[in-house]
LUMTORTOR-180196 format. One record per residue (C-alpha): residue number from 1; residue in three letters; x, y, z. Coordinates in steps of 0.1 Angstrom, whole numbers, plus 2048, in hexadecimal, padded with zeros to 3 digits. Each point is the difference from the previous one (the first is absolute). Layout:
# residues N
<node num="NUM" residuo="ALA" u="X" v="Y" w="Z"/>
...
# end
This chain:
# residues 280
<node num="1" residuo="UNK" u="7CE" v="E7E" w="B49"/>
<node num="2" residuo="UNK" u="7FB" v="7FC" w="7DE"/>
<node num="3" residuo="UNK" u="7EB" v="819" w="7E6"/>
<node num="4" residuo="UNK" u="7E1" v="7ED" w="7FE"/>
<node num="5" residuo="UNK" u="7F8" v="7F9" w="7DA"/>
<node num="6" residuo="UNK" u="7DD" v="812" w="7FE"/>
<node num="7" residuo="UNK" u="80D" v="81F" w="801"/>
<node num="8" residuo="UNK" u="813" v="7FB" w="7E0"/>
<node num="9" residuo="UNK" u="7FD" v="815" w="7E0"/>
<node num="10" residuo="UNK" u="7E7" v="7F5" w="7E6"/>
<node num="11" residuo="UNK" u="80C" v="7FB" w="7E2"/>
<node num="12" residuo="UNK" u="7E5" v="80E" w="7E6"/>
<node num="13" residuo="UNK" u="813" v="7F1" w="7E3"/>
<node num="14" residuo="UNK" u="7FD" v="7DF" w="809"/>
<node num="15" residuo="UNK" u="7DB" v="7F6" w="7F2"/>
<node num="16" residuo="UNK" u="809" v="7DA" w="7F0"/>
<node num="17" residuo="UNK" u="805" v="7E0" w="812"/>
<node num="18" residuo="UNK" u="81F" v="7FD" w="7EE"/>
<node num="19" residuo="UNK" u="80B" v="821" w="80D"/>
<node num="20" residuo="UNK" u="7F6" v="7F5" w="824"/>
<node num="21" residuo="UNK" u="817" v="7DF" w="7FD"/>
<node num="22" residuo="UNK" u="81C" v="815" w="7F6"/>
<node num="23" residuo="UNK" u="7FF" v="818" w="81A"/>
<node num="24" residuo="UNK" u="803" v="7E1" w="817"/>
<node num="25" residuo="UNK" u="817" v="7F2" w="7F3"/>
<node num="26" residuo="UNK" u="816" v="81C" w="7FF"/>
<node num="27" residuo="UNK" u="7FB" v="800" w="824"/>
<node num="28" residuo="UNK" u="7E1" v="81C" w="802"/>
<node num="29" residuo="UNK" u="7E5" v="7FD" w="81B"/>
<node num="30" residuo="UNK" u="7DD" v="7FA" w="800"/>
<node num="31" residuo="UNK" u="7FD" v="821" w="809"/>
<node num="32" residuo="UNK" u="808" v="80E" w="7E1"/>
<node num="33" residuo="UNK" u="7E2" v="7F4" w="7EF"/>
<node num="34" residuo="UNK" u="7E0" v="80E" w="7FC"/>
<node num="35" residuo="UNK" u="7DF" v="7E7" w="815"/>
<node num="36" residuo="UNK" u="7F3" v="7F7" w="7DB"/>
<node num="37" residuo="UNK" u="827" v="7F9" w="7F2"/>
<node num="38" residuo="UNK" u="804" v="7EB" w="81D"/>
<node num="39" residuo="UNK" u="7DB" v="7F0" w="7F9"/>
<node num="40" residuo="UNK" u="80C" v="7F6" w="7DE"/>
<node num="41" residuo="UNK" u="822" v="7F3" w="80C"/>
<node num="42" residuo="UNK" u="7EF" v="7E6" w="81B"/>
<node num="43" residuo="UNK" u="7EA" v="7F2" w="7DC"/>
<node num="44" residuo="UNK" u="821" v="7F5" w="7F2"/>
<node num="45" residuo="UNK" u="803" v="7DA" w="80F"/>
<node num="46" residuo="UNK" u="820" v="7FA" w="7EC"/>
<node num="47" residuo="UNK" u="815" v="81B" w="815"/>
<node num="48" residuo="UNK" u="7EC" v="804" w="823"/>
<node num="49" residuo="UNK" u="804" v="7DD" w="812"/>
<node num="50" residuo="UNK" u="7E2" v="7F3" w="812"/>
<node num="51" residuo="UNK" u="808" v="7F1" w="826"/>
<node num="52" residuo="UNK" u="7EB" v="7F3" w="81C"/>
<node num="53" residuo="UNK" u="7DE" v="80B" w="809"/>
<node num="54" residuo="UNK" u="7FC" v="827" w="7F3"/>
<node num="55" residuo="UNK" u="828" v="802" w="7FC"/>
<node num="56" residuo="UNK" u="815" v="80E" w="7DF"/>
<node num="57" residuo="UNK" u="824" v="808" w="7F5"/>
<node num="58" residuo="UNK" u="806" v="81C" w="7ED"/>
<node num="59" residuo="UNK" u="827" v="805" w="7F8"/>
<node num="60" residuo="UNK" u="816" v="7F4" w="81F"/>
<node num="61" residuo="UNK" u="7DF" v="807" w="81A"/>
<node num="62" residuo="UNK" u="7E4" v="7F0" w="80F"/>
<node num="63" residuo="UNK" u="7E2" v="80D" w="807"/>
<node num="64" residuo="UNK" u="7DC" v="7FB" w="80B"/>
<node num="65" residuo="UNK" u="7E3" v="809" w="7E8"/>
<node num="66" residuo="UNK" u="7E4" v="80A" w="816"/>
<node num="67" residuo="UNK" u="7DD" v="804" w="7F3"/>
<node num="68" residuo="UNK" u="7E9" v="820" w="80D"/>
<node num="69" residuo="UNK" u="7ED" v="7F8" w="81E"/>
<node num="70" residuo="UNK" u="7F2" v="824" w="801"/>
<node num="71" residuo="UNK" u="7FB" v="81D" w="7EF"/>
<node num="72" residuo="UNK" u="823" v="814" w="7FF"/>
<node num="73" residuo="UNK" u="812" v="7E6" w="812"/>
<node num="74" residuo="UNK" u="819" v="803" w="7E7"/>
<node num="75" residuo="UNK" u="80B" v="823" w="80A"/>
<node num="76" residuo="UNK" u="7F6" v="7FB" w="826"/>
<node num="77" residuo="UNK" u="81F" v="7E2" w="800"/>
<node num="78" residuo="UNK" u="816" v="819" w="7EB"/>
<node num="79" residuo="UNK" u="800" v="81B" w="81A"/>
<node num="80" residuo="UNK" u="804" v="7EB" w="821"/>
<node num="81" residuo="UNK" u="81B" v="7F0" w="7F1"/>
<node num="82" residuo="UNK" u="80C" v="825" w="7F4"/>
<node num="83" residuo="UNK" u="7FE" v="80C" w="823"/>
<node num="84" residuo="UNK" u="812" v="7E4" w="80C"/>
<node num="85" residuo="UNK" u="821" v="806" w="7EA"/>
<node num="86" residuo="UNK" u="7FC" v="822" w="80B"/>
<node num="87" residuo="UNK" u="7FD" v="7FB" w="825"/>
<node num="88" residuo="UNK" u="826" v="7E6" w="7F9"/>
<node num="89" residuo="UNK" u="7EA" v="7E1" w="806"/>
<node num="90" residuo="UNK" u="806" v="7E7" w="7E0"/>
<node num="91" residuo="UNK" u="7E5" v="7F6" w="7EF"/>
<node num="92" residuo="UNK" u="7F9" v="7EF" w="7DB"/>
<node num="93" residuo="UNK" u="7F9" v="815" w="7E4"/>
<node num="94" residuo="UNK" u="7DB" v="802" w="7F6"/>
<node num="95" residuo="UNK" u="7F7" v="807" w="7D9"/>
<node num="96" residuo="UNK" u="7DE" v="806" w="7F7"/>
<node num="97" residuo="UNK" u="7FB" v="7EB" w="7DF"/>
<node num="98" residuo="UNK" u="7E6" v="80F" w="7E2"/>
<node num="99" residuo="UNK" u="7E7" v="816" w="80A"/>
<node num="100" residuo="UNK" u="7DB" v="805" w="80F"/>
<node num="101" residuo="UNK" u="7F6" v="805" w="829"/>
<node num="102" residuo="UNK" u="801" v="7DC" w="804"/>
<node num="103" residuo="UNK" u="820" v="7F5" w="7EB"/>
<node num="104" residuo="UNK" u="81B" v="7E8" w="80D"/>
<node num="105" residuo="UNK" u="823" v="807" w="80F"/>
<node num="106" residuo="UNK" u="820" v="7EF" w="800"/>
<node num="107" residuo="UNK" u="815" v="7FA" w="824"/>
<node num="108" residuo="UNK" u="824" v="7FA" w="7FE"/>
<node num="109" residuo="UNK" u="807" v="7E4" w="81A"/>
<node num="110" residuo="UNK" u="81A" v="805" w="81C"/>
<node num="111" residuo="UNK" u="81A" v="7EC" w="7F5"/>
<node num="112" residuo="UNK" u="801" v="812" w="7E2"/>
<node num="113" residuo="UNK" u="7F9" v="81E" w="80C"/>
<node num="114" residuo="UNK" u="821" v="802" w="815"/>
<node num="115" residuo="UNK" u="818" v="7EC" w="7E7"/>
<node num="116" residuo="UNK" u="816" v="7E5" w="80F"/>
<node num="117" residuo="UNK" u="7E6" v="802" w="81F"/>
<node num="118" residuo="UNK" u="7EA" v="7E0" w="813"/>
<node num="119" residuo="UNK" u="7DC" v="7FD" w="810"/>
<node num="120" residuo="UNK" u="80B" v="7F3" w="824"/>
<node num="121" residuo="UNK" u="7DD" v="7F0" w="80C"/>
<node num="122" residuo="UNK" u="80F" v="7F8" w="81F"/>
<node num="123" residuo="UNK" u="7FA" v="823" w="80E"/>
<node num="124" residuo="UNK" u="7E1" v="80D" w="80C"/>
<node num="125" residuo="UNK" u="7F0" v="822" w="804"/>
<node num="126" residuo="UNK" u="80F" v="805" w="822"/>
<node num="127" residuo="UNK" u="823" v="7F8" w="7F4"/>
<node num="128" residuo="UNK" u="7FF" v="81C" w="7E3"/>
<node num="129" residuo="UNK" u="817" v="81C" w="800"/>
<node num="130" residuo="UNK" u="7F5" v="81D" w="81A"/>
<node num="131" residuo="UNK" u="804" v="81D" w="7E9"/>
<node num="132" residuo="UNK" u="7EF" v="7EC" w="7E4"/>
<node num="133" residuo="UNK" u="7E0" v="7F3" w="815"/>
<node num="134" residuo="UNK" u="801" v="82D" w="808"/>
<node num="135" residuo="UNK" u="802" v="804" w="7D9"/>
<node num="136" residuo="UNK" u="7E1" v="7E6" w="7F5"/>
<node num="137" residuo="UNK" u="7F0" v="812" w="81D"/>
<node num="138" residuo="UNK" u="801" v="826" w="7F5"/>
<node num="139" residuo="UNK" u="7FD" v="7F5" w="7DB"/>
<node num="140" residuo="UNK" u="7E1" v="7EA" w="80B"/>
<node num="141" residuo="UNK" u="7ED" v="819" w="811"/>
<node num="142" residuo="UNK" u="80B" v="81E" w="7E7"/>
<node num="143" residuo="UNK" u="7F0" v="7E6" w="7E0"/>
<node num="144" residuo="UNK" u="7E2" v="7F4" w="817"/>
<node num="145" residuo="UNK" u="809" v="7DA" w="7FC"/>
<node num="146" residuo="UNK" u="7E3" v="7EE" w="813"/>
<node num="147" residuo="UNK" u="809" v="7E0" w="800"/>
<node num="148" residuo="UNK" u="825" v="7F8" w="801"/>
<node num="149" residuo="UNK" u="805" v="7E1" w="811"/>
<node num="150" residuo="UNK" u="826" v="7F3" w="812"/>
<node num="151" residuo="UNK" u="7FC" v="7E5" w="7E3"/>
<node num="152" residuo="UNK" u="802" v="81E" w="7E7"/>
<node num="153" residuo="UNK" u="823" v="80D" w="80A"/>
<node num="154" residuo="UNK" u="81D" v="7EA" w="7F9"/>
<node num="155" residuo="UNK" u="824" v="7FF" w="809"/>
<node num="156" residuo="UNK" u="817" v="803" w="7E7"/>
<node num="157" residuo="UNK" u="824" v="7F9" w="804"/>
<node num="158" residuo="UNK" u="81E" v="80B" w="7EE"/>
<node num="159" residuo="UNK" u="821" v="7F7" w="810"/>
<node num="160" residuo="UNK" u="800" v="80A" w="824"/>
<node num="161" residuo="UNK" u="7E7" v="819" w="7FF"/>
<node num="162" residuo="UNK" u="7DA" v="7FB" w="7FF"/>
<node num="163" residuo="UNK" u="7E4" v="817" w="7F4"/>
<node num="164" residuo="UNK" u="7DB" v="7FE" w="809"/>
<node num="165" residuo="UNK" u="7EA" v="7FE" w="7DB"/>
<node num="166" residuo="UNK" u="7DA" v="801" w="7FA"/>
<node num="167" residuo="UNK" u="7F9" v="7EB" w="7E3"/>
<node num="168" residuo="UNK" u="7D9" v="80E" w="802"/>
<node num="169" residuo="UNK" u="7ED" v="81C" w="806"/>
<node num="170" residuo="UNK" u="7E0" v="7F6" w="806"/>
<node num="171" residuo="UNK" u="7E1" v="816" w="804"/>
<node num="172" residuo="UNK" u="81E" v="820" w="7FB"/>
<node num="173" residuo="UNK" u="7F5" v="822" w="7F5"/>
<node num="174" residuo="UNK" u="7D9" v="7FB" w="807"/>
<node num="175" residuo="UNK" u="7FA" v="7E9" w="7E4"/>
<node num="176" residuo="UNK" u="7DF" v="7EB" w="803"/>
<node num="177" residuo="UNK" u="7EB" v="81D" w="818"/>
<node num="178" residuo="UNK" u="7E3" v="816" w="7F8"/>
<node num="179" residuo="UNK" u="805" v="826" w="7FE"/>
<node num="180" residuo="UNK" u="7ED" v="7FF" w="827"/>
<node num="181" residuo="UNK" u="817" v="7E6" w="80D"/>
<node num="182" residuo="UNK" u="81E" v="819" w="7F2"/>
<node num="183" residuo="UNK" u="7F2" v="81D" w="812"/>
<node num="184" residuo="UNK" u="803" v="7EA" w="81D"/>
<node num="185" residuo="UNK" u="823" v="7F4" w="7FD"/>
<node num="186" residuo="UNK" u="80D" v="825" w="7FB"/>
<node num="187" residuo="UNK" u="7EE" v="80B" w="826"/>
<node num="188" residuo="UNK" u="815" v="7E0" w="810"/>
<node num="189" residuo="UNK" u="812" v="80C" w="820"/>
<node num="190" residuo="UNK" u="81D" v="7EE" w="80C"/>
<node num="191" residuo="UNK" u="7F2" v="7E9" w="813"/>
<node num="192" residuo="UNK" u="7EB" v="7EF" w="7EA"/>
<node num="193" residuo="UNK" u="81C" v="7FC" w="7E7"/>
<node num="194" residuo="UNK" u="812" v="7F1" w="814"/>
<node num="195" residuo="UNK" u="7E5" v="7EE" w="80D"/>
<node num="196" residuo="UNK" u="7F9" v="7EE" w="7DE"/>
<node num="197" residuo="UNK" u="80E" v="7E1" w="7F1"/>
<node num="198" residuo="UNK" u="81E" v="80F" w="7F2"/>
<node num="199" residuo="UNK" u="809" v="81A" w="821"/>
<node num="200" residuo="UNK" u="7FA" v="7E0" w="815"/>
<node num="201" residuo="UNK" u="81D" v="7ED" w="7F3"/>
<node num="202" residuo="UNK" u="818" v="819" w="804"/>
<node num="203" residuo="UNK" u="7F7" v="808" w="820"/>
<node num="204" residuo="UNK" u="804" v="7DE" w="80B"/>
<node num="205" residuo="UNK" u="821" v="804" w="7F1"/>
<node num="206" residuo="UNK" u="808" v="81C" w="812"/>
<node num="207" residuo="UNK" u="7F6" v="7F5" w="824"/>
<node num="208" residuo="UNK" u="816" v="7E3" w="800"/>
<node num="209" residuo="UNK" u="81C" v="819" w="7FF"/>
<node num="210" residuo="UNK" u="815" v="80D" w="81D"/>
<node num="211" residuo="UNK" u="7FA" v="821" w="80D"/>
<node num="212" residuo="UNK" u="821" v="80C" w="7E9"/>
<node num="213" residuo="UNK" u="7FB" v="7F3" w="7E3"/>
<node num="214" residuo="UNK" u="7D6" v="80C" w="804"/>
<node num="215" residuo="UNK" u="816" v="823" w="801"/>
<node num="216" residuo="UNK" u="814" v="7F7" w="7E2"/>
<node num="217" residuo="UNK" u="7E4" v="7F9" w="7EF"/>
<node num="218" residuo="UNK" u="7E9" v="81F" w="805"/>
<node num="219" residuo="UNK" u="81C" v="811" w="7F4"/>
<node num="220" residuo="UNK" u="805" v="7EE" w="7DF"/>
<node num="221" residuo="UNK" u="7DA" v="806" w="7FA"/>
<node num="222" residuo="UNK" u="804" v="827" w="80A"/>
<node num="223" residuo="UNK" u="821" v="804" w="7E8"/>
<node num="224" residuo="UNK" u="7EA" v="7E9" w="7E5"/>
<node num="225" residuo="UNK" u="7E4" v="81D" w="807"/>
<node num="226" residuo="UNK" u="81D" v="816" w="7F3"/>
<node num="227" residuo="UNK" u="809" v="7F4" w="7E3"/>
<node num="228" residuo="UNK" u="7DA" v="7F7" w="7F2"/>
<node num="229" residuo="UNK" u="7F7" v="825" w="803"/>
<node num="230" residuo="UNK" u="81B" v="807" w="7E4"/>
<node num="231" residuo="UNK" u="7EB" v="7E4" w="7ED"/>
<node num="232" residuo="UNK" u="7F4" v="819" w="7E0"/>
<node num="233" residuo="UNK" u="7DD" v="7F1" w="7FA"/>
<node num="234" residuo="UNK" u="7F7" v="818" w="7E6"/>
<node num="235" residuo="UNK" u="820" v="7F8" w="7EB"/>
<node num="236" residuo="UNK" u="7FC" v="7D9" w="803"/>
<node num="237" residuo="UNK" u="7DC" v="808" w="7F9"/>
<node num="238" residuo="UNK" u="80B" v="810" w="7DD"/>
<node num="239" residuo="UNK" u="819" v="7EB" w="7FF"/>
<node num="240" residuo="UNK" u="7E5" v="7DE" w="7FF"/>
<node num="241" residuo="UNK" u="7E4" v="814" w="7ED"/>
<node num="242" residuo="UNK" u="81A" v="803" w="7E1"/>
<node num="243" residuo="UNK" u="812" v="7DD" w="801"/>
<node num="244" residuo="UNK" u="7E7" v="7F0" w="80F"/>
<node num="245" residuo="UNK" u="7E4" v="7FE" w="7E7"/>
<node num="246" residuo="UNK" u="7E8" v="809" w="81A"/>
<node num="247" residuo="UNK" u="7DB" v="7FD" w="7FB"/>
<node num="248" residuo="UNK" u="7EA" v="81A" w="80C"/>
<node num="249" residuo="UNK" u="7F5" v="7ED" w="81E"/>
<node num="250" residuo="UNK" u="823" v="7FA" w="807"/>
<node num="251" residuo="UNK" u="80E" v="82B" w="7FC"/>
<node num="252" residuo="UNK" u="7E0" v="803" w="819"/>
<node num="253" residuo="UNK" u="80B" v="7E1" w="819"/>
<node num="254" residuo="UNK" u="825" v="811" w="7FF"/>
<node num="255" residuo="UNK" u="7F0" v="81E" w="811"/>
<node num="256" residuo="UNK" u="7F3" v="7EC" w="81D"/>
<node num="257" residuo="UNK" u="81E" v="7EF" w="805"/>
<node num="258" residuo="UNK" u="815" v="825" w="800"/>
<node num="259" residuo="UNK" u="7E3" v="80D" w="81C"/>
<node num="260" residuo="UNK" u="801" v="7DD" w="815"/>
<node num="261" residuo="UNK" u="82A" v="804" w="7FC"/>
<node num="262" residuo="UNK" u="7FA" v="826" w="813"/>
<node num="263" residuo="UNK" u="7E4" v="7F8" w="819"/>
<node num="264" residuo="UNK" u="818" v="7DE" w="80E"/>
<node num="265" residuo="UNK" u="81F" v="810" w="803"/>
<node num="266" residuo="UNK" u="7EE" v="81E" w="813"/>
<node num="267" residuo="UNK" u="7F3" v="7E1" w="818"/>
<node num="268" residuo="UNK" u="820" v="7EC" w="804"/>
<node num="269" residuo="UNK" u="813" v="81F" w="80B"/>
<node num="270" residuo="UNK" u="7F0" v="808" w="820"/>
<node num="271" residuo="UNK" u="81E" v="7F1" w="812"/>
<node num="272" residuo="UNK" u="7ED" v="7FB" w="823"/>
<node num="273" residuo="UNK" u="7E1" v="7EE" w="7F2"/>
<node num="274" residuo="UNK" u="813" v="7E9" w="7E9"/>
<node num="275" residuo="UNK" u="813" v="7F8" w="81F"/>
<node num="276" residuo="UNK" u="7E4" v="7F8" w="816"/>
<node num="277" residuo="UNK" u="7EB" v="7EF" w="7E0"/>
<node num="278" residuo="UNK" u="81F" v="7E4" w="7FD"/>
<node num="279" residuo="UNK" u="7FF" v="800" w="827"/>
<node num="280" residuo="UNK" u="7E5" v="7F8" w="800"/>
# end
């Protein structure tokens, strides 16, 4: 598993575009730069490299330049794909780009995201990597991602080993909902989760298993349980509000995010009603 990138160290020297270029070419990350250094980096047309549709390449990468669809979506797709790397599933780095609630975000692609690694859109949903399908689902119900769909989760090959990737996190982190429709999502039992969009796929997932591997399964979700209640939200939450440029919308929305983060993983960890929710 690698060190996802997001979590590198800002580098508060580096304030000029010329400074950004190189950093990169020197081989430093995206990471390393502040949202508004980045902002001024993605002006420059002579160095970043337009592709298809919303694409760029910056350096050796590719990645997709994704406009905000809702307030603090931004930060919502930085911390699902934060809790992914945490949880061991890969996932593209996100990097919020400039600043304001609504500001854009770049998203590393999976190719380049794993280096010297294929997109193998021969495999579907039901042929993805058990432990990985068990990863999306913890991190997917821990970020409150409404709307991921199979077509959202790619395979991704790299010699004889294949990880499961999101390349979106739509409607993650209770973007786009009213303070009442919030209130709502943080009461949510079990079985409604489950019973959503989202919960329905990877239950349907997890029924066409055999009664083994249902057991294998329940027990990669329990040990990822484990390992998110060692996630420090209060130290990525610093962490953000310092390199992150955050707005004051944003340093509030942050807070949600830390009390949705508690209130799922006390859900998902009655072990006898998650069992019987993905029963169904």
């Amino acid at each position: 598993m690698r060190q996802t990138e997001s979590f590198g160290q800002i580098n508060s020297n580096i304030t000029t575009v010329e400074g950004a270029i190189a950093h990169i070419n020197n081989g430093g990350s995206l990471g390393d730069l502040k949202p508004s250094v980045l902002a001024k980096l993605l002006s420059d047309e002579g160095y970043v490299k337009r592709l298809d549709g919303n694409g760029v390449q910056i350096g050796s990468r590719k990645y997709m330049l994704e406009k905000q669809r809702a307030k603090y979506a931004a930060i919502s797709e930085r911390f699902a794909e934060d809790m992914q790397q945490f949880l061991g599933v890969e996932s593209p780095d996100v990097f919020p780009v400039g600043k304001g609630d609504r500001r854009k975000f770049l998203r590393e692609r999976p190719e380049s995201a794993i280096v010297g690694s294929s997109i193998d859109r021969s495999k579907r949903f039901d042929d993805m990597p058990m432990k990985d399908v068990a990863g999306l689902f913890v991190a997917d119900m821990l970020t409150d991602t409404r709307n991921r769909t199979p077509e959202s989760i790619v395979a991704t090959n790299l010699g004889d080993r294949t990880f499961a990737m999101a390349i979106s996190n739509v409607g993650a982190g209770l973007t786009d909902l009213s303070e009442i429709e919030i209130t709502k999502r943080m009461k949510m039992a079990l079985g409604e989760l489950v019973g959503e969009k989202t919960g329905t796929m990877y239950t349907d997932y997890y029924r066409k298993l055999k009664a083994e591997q249902k057991a294998q399964m329940r027990k990669f979700i329990a040990n990822l349980l484990n390992r998110a209640r060692k996630f420090n939200f209060n130290q990525y939450r610093d962490r953000l509000s310092v390199t992150g440029e955050l707005t004051d919308g944003e340093k509030i929305h942050m807070e949600v995010l830390g009390r949705i983060l508690k209130q799922r993983i006390r859900v998902l960890s009655n072990s006898s009603l998650l069992r019987g929710s993905l029963d169904g």
